[in-house]
N, C-alpha and C positions, 0 to 999 in steps of 0.2 A: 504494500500500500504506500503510495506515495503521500510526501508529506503536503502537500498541494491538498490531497485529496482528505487527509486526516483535518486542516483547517477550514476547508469547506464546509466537512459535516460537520465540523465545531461551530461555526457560523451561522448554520442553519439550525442544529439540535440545542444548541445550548441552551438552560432555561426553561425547555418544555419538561411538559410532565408525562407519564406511560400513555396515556391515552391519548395523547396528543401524537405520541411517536408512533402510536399501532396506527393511527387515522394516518396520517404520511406515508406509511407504507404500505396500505392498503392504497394511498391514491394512488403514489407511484407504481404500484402491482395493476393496479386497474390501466395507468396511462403505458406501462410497456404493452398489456394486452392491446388496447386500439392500436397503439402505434404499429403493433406485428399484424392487425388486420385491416389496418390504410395498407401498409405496406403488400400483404399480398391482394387486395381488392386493386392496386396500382397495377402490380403485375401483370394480373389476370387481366385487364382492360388493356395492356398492353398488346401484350399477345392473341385478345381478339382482333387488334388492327391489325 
């Protein structure tokens, strides 16, 4: 882990509470899911042209 990447999450987590940090990773688990199904609905609209 880079230290780039340890001051980030410092930046971002610091001061929250449990509930706070399970609700963040749930939205980021929900924002990777869409992001992987634009990315294959992209594809697929692709290669119907």
């Amino acid at each position: 882990m880079s230290e780039k990447t340890i001051y980030r999450w410092k930046a971002k987590c610091s001061g929250i509470d449990v509930t706070e940090a399970e609700c963040l990773r749930e939205l980021d688990n929900e924002n990777a899911r869409m992001k992987k199904l634009l990315a294959e609905s992209t594809l697929g609209n692709a290669a119907l042209k």
